[in-house]
KEKE-3310 file (N, C-alpha, C; in steps of 0.2 Angstrom, whole numbers, plus 5000, padded with zeros to 4 digits):
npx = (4485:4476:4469:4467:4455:4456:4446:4446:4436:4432:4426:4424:4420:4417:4419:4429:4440:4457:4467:4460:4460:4473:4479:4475:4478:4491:4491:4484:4498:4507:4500:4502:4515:4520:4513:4520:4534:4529:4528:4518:4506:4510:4509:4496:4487:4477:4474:4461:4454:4441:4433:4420:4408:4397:4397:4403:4419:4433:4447:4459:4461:4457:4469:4486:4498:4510:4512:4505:4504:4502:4488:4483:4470:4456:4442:4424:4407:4394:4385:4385:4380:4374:4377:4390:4393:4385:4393:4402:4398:4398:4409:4412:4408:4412:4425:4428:4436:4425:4425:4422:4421:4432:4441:4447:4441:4444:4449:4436:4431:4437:4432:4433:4426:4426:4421:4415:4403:4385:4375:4369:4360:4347:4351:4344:4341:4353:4359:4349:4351:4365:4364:4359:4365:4377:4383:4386:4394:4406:4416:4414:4421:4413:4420:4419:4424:4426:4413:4400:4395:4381:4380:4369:4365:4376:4377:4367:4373:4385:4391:4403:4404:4417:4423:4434:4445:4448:4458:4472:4488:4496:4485:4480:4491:4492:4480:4480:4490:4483:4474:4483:4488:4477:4476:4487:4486:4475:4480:4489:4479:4471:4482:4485:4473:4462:4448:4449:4447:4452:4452:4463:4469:4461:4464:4456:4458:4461:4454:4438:4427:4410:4395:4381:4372:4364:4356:4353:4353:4347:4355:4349:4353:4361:4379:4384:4398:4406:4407:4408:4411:4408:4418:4425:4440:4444:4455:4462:4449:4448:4440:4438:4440:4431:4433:4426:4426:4416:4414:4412:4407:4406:4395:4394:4380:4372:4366:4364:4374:4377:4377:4384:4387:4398:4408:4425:4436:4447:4454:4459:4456:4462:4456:4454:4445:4441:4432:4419:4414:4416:4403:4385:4373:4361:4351:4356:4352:4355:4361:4371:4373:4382:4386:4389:4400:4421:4430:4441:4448:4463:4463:4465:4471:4475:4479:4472:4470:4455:4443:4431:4419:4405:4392:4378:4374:4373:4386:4401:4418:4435:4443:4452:4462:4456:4446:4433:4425:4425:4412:4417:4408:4393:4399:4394:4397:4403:4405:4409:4406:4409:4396:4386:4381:4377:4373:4364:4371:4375:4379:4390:4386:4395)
npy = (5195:5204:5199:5205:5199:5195:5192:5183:5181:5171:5172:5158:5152:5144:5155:5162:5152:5149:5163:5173:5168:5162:5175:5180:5170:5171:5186:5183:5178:5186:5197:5192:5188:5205:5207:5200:5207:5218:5225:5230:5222:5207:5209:5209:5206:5192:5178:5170:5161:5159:5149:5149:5144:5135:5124:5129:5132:5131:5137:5138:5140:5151:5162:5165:5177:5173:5161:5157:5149:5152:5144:5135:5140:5130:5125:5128:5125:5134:5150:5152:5163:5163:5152:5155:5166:5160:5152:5159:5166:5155:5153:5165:5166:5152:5157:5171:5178:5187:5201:5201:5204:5199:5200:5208:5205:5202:5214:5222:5210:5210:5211:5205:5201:5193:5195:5189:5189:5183:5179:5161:5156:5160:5172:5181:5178:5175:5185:5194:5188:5192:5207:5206:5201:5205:5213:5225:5221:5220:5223:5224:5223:5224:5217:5218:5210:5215:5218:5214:5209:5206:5220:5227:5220:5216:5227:5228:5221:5229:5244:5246:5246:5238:5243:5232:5237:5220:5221:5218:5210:5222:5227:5218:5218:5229:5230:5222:5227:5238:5231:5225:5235:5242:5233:5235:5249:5247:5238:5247:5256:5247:5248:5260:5261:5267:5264:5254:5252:5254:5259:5260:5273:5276:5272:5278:5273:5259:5253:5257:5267:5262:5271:5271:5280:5282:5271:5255:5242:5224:5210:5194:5185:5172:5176:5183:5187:5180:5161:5144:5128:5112:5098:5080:5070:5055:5048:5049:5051:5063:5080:5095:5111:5121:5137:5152:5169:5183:5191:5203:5210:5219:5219:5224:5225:5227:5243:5243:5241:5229:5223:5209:5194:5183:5170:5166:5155:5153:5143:5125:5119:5111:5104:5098:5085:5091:5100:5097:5092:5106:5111:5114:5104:5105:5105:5109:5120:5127:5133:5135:5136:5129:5135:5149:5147:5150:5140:5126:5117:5106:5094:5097:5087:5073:5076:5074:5077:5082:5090:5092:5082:5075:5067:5056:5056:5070:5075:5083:5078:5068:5064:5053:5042:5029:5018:5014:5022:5028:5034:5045:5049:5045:5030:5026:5018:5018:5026:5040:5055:5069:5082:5093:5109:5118:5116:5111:5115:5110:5124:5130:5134:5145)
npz = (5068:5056:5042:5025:5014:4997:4986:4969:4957:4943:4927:4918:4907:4889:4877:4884:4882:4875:4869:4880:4891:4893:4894:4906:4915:4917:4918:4932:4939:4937:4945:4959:4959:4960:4971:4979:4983:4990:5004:5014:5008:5010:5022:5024:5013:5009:4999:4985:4974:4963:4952:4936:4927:4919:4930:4947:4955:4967:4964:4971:4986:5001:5004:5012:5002:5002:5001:4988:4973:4957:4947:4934:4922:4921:4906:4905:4899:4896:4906:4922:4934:4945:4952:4952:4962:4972:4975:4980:4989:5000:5001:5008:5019:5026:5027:5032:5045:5059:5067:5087:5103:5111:5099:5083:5069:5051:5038:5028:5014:4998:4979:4966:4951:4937:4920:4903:4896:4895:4907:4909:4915:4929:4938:4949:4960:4970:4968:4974:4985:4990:4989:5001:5013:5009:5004:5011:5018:5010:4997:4981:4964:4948:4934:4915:4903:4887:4874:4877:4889:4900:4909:4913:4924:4931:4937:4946:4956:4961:4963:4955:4942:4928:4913:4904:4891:4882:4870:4865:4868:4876:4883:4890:4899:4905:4911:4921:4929:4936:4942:4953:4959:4965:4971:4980:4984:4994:5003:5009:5015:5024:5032:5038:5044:5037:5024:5020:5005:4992:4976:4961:4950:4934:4921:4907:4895:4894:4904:4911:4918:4920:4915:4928:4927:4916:4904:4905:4894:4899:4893:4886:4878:4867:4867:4853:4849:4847:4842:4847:4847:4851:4853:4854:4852:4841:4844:4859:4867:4872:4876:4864:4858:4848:4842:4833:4827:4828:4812:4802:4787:4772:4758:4741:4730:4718:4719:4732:4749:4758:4774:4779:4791:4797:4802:4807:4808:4824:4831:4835:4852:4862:4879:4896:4904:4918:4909:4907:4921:4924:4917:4914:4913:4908:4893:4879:4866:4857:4841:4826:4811:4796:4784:4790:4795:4794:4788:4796:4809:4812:4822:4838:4851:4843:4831:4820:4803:4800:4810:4811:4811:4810:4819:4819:4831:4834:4838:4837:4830:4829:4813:4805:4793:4792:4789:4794:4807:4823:4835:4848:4856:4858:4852:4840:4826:4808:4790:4783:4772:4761:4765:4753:4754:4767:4785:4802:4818:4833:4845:4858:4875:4877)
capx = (4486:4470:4468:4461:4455:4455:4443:4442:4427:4430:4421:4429:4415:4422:4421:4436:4446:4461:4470:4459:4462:4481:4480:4469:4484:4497:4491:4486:4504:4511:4498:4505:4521:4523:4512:4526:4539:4527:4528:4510:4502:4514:4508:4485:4484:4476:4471:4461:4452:4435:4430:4413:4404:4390:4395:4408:4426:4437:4453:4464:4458:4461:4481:4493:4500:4519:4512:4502:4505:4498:4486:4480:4465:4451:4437:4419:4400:4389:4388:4379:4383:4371:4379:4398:4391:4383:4400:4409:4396:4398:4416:4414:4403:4417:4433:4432:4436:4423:4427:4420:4421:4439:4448:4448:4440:4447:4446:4432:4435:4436:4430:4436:4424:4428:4416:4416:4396:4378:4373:4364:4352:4341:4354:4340:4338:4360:4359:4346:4354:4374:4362:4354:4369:4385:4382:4388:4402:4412:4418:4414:4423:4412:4422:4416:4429:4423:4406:4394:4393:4376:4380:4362:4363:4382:4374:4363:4378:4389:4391:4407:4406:4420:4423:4438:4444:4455:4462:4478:4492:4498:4481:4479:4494:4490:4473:4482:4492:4477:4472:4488:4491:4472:4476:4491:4483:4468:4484:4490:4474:4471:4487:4483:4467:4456:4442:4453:4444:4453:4455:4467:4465:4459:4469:4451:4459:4462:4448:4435:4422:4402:4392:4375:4365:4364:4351:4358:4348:4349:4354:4348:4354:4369:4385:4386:4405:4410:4403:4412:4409:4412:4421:4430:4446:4443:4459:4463:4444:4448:4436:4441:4435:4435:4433:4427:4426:4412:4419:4406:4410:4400:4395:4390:4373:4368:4367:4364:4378:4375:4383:4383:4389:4401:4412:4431:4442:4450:4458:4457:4458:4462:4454:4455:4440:4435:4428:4411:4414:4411:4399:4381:4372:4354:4350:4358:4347:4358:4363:4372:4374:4389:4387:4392:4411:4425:4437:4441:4457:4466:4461:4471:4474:4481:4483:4469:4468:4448:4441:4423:4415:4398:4390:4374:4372:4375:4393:4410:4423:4439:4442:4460:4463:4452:4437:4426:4426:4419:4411:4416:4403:4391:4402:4392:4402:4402:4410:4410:4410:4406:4388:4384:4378:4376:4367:4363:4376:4375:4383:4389:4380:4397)
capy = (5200:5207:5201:5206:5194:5196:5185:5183:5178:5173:5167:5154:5150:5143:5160:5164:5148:5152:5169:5175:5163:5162:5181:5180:5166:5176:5192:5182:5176:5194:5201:5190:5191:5211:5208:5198:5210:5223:5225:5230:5217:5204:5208:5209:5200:5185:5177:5164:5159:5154:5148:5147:5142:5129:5124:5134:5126:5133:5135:5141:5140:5157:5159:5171:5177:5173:5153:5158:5148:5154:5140:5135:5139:5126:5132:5124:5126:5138:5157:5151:5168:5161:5148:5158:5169:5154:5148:5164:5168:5149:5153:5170:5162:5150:5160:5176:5179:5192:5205:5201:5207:5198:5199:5211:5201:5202:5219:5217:5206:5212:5202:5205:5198:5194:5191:5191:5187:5184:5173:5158:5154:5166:5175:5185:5175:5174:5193:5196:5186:5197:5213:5207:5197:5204:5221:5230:5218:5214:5226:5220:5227:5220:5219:5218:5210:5218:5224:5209:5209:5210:5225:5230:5212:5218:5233:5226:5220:5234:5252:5248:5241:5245:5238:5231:5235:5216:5221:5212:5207:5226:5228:5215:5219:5237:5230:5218:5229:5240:5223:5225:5245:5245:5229:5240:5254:5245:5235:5252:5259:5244:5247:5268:5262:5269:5260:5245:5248:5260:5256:5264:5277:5272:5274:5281:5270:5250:5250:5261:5265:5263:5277:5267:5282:5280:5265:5248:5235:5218:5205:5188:5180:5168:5181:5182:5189:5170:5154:5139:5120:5106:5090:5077:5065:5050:5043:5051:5052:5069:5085:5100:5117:5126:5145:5156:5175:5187:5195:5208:5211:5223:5216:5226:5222:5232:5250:5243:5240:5223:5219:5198:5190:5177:5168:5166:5152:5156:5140:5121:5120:5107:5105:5092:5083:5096:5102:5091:5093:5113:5112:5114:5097:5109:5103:5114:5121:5134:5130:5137:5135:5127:5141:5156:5148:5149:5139:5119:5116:5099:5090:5098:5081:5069:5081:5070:5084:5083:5089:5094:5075:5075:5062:5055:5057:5076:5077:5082:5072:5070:5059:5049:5037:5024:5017:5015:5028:5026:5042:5045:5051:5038:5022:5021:5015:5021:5032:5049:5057:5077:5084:5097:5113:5122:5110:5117:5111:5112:5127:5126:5137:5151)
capz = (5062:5052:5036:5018:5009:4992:4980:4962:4953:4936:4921:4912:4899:4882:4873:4885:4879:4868:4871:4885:4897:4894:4898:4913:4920:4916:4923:4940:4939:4938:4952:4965:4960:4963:4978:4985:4985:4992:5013:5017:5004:5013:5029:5028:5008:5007:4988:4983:4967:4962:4943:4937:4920:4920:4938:4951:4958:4972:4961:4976:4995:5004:5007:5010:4998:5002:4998:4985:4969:4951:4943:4927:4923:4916:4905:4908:4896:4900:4913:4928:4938:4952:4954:4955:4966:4976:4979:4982:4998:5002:5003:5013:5028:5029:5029:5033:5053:5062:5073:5092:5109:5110:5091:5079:5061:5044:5035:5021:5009:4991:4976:4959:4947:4929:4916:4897:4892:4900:4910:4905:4919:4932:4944:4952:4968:4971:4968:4980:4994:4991:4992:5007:5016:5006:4999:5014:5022:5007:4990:4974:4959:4943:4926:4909:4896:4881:4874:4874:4896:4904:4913:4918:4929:4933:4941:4953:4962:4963:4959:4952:4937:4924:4905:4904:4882:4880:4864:4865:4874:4879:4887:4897:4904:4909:4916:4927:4934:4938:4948:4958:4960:4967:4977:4985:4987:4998:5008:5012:5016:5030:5037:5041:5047:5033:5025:5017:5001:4986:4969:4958:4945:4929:4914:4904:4888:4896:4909:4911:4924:4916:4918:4929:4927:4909:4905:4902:4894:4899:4888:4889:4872:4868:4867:4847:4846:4845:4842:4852:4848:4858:4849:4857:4849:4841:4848:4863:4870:4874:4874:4862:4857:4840:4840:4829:4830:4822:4807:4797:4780:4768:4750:4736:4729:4713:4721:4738:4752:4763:4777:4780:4796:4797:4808:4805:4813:4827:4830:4838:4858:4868:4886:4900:4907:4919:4908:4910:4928:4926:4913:4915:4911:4906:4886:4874:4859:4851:4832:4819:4802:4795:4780:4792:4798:4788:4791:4799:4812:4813:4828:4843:4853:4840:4824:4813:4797:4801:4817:4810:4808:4815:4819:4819:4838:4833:4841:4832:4833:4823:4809:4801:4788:4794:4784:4797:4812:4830:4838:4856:4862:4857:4850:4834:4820:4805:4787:4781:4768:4763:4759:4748:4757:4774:4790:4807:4820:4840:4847:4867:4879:4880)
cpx = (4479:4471:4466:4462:4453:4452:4441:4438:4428:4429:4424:4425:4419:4422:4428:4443:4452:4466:4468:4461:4468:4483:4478:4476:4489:4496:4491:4493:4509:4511:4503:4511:4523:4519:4519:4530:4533:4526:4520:4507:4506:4509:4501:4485:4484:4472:4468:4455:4446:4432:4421:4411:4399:4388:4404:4413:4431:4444:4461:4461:4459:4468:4482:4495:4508:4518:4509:4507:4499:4494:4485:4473:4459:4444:4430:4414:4395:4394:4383:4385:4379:4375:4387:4395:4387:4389:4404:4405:4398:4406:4419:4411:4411:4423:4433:4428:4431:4423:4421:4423:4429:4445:4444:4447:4444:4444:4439:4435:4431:4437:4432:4431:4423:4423:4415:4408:4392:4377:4366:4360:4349:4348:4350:4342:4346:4358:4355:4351:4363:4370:4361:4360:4377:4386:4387:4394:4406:4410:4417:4415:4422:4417:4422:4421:4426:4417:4401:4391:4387:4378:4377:4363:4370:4379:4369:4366:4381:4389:4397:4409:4410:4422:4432:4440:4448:4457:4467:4481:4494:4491:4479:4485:4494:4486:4476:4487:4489:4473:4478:4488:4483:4472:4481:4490:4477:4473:4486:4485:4473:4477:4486:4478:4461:4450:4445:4451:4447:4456:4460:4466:4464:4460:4463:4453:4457:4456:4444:4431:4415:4398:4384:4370:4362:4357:4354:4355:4351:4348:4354:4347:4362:4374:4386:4393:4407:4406:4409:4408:4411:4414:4425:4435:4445:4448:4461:4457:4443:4444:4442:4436:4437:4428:4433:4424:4422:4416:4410:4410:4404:4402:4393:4382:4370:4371:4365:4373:4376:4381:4381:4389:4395:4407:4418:4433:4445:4457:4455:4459:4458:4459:4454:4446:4434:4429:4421:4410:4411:4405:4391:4376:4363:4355:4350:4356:4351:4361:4366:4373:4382:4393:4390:4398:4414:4430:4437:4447:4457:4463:4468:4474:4477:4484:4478:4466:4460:4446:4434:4419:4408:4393:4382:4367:4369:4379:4397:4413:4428:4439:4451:4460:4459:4447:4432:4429:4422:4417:4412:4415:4397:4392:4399:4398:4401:4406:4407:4411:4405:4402:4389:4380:4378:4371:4369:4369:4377:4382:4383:4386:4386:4398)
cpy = (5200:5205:5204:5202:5196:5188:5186:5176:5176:5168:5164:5149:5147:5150:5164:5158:5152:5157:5172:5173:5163:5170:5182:5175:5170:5184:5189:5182:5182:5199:5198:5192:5199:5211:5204:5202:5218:5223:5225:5223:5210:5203:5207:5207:5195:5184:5173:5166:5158:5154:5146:5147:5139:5128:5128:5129:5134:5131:5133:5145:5145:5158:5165:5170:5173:5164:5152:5155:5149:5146:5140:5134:5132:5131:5125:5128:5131:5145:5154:5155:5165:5157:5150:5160:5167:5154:5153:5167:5161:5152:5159:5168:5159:5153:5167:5175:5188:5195:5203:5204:5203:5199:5205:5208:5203:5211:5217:5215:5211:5209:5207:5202:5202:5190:5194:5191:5187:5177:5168:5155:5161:5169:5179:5183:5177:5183:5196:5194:5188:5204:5213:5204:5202:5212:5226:5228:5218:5223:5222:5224:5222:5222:5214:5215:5208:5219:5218:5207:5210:5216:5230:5225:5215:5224:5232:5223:5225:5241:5251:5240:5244:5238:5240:5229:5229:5215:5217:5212:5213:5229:5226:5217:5227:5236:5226:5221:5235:5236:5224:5230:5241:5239:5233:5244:5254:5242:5241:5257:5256:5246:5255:5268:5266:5263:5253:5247:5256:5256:5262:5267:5276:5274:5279:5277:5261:5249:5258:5262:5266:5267:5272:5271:5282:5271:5260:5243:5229:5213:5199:5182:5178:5175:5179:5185:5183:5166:5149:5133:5117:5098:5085:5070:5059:5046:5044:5051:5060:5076:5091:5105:5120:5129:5149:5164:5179:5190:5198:5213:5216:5223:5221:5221:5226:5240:5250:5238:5241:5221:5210:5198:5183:5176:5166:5162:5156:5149:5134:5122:5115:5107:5099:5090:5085:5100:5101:5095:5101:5114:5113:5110:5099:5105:5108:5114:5125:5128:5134:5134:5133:5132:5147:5151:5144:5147:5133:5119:5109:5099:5091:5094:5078:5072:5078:5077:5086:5082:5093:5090:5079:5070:5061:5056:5065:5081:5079:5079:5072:5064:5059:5045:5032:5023:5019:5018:5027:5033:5040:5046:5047:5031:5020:5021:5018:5026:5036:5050:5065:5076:5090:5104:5112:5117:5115:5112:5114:5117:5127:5134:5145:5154)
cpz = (5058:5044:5031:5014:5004:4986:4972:4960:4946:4932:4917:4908:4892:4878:4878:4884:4875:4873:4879:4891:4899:4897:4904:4917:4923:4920:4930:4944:4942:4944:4957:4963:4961:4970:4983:4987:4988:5000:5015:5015:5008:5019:5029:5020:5009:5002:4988:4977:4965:4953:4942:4929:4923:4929:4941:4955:4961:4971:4966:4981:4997:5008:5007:5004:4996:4998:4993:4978:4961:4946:4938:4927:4918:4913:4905:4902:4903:4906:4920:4934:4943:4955:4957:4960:4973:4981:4984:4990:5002:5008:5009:5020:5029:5030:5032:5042:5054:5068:5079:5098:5109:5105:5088:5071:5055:5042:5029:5016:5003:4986:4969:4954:4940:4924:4908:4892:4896:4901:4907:4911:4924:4936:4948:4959:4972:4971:4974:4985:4996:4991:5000:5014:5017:5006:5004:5019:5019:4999:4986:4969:4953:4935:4921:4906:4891:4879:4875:4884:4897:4909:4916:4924:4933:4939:4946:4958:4965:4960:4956:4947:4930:4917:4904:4894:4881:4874:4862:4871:4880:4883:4892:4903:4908:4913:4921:4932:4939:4945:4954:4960:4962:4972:4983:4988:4995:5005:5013:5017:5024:5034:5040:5043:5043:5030:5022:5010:4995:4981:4965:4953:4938:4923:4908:4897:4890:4898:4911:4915:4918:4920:4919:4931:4920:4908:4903:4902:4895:4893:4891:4881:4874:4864:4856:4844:4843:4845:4844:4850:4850:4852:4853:4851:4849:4846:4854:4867:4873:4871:4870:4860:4851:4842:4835:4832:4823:4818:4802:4790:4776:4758:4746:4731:4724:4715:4730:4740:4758:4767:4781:4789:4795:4802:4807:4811:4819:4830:4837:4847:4862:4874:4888:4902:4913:4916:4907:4917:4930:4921:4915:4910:4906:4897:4881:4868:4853:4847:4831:4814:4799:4790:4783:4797:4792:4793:4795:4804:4811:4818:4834:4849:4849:4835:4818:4811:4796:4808:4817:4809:4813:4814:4819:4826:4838:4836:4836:4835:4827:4819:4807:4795:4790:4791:4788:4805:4817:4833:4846:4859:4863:4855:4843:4830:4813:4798:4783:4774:4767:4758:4756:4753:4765:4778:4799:4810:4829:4842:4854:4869:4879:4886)
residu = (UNK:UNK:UNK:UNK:UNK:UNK:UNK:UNK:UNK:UNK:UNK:UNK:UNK:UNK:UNK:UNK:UNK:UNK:UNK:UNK:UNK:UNK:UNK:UNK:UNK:UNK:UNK:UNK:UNK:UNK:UNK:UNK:UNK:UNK:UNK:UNK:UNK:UNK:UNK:UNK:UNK:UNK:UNK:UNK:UNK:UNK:UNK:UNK:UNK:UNK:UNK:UNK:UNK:UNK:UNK:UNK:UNK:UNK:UNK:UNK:UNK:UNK:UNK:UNK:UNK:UNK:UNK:UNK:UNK:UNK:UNK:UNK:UNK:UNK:UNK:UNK:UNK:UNK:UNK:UNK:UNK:UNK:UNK:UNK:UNK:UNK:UNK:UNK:UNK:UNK:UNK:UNK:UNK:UNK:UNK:UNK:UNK:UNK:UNK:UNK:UNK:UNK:UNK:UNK:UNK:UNK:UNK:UNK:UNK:UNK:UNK:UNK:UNK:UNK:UNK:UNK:UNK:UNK:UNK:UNK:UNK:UNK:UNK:UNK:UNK:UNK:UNK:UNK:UNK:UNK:UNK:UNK:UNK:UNK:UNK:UNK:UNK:UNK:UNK:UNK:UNK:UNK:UNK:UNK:UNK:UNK:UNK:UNK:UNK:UNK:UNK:UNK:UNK:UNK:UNK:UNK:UNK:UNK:UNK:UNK:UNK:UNK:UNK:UNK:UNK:UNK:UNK:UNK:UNK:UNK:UNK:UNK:UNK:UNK:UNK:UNK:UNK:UNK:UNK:UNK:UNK:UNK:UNK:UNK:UNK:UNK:UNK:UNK:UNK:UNK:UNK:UNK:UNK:UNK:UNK:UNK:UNK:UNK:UNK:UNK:UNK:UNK:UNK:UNK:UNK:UNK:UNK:UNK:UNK:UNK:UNK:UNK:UNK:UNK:UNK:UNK:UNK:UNK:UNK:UNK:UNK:UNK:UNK:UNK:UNK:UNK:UNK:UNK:UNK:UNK:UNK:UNK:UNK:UNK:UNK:UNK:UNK:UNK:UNK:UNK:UNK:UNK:UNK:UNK:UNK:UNK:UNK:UNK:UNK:UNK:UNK:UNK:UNK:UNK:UNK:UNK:UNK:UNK:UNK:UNK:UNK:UNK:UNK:UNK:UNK:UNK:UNK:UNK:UNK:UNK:UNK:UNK:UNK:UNK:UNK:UNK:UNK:UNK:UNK:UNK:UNK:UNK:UNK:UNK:UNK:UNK:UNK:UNK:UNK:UNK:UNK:UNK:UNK:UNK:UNK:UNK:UNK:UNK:UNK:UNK:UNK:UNK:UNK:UNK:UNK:UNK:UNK:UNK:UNK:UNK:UNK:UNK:UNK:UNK:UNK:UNK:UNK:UNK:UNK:UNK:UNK:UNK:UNK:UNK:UNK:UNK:UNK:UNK:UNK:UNK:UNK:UNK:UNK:UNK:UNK:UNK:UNK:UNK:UNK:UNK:UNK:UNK:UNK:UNK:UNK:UNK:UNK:UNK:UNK:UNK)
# end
């Protein structure tokens, strides 16, 4: 039996923590499950997974779908697309079966990559070696969630690169099933002997195709929709994320009208220790200003009402009742109390 192997690519940087993520689960959840009950996709879909931040992880091996079980995603520091894209040929050398003088190989694989920001190291070289290797064995359908994508970088992979609007909940669910209707369509396609490879039509509101005759600068700064800090739990030792999201506001000033910058809570996030593990270990420079976010969470491991201490070291961490305070990320010792005024403060890589 002929496979299609289907691969997704996607970027689970800390600016997709939070809400994005949990809708990124939840659509995959959905896709497989209507591919289940679909006859064709039953018979030539095969799924698996690849995650990528800082460094790349092989969520879910290539399976049938019929055993295919919906993961939870981890999120990781840093876009290192060379490195996803590393993984994800690693992953096509090894799996996919090539037609010879006695078998009949896999249809081409089709690759789904999902990315919400730019990448923080060189992807040139990775890019080079999917034009020169991949470009004509394998489909790649690049997509944007929301405006802040490299999308000139996106375009030297594929012609189809499309901006995915993730406004709320009712649109991811329209784009996920976009993800599935174009995986059906492509299952049916292999089984008539056509090219295997049809995507489904594009609602022109949800998901959109980008016009790559048009010029498309590349951007090569940190993603400013969000800022993402990293903290970990005094008591628990556990890593967490707090979320803030751009907000632009417009001041009056005499007979001028100023618009200011500022960042608005979004909320505390817990994560597991992978998170290290996908990180990219590089020396992180970016700052912000304590002046531009509004707003503190509780500590989303144990609940201590302060989870914006900053240490000495220049980690956060949370704080309780306790006199003297240990940081968990260096051990010093130590107690707190608040300054007067705005101080810079390490932002993660996004």
């Amino acid at each position: 039996m002929r496979r299609l192997p289907i691969y997704f690519l996607i970027d689970i940087s800390e600016s997709m923590v939070g809400e994005p993520i949990q809708q990124v689960e939840e659509g995959l959840a959905t896709i497989i499950q209507a591919l289940k009950t679909d006859p064709n996709a039953i018979e030539t879909v095969w799924v698996s997974i690849i995650v990528f931040a800082g460094q790349p992880k092989t969520l879910v091996p290539l399976q049938e779908i019929i055993s295919f079980y919906p993961p939870k995603f981890p999120i990781g520091s840093g876009t290192s697309l060379s490195k996803g894209l590393g993984h994800l040929m690693f992953e096509l050398r090894k799996n996919i079966v090539k037609t010879t003088a006695e078998q009949k190989g896999d249809w081409k694989p089709i690759v789904f990559l999902f990315t919400d920001g730019v990448p923080t190291d060189d992807s040139k070289s990775a890019i080079t070696e999917w034009k020169q290797n991949w470009q004509r064995t394998a489909n790649l359908v690049a997509v944007s969630f929301g405006n802040e994508t490299d999308t000139a970088l996106l375009a030297e992979l594929t012609d189809n690169v499309l901006h995915f609007k993730n406004t709320d909940s009712s649109s991811y669910k329209q784009f996920f099933k976009w993800v599935t209707d174009s995986i059906k369509t492509s299952s049916v396609s292999v089984e008539n002997n056509s090219s295997g490879f049809e995507l489904a039509n594009l609602d022109g509101e949800t998901v959109t195709k980008i016009d790559l005759t048009k010029h498309l600068p590349s951007k090569h700064e940190i993603d400013n929709n969000f800022v993402v800090l990293a903290g970990k739990c005094q008591n628990t030792k556990r890593p967490y994320l707090i979320k803030y999201r751009k907000d632009i506001s417009t001041n009056n000033f005499g007979d001028l009208e100023i618009d200011t910058r500022s960042y608005k809570l979004v909320g505390g996030f817990q994560v597991d220790n992978t998170y290290f593990e996908l990180s990219d270990n590089s020396n992180n420079e970016f700052k912000i200003n304590t002046e531009e976010l509004i707003g503190a969470p509780t500590c989303p491991c144990c609940g201590n009402q302060i989870a914006f201490a900053v240490c000495s070291c220049g980690k956060l961490h949370c704080l309780g009742q306790e006199e003297v305070s240990t940081c968990p990320w260096c051990g010093n010792e130590g107690t707190y109390g608040a300054g007067e005024g705005g101080f810079d403060v390490n932002r993660t890589q996004g």
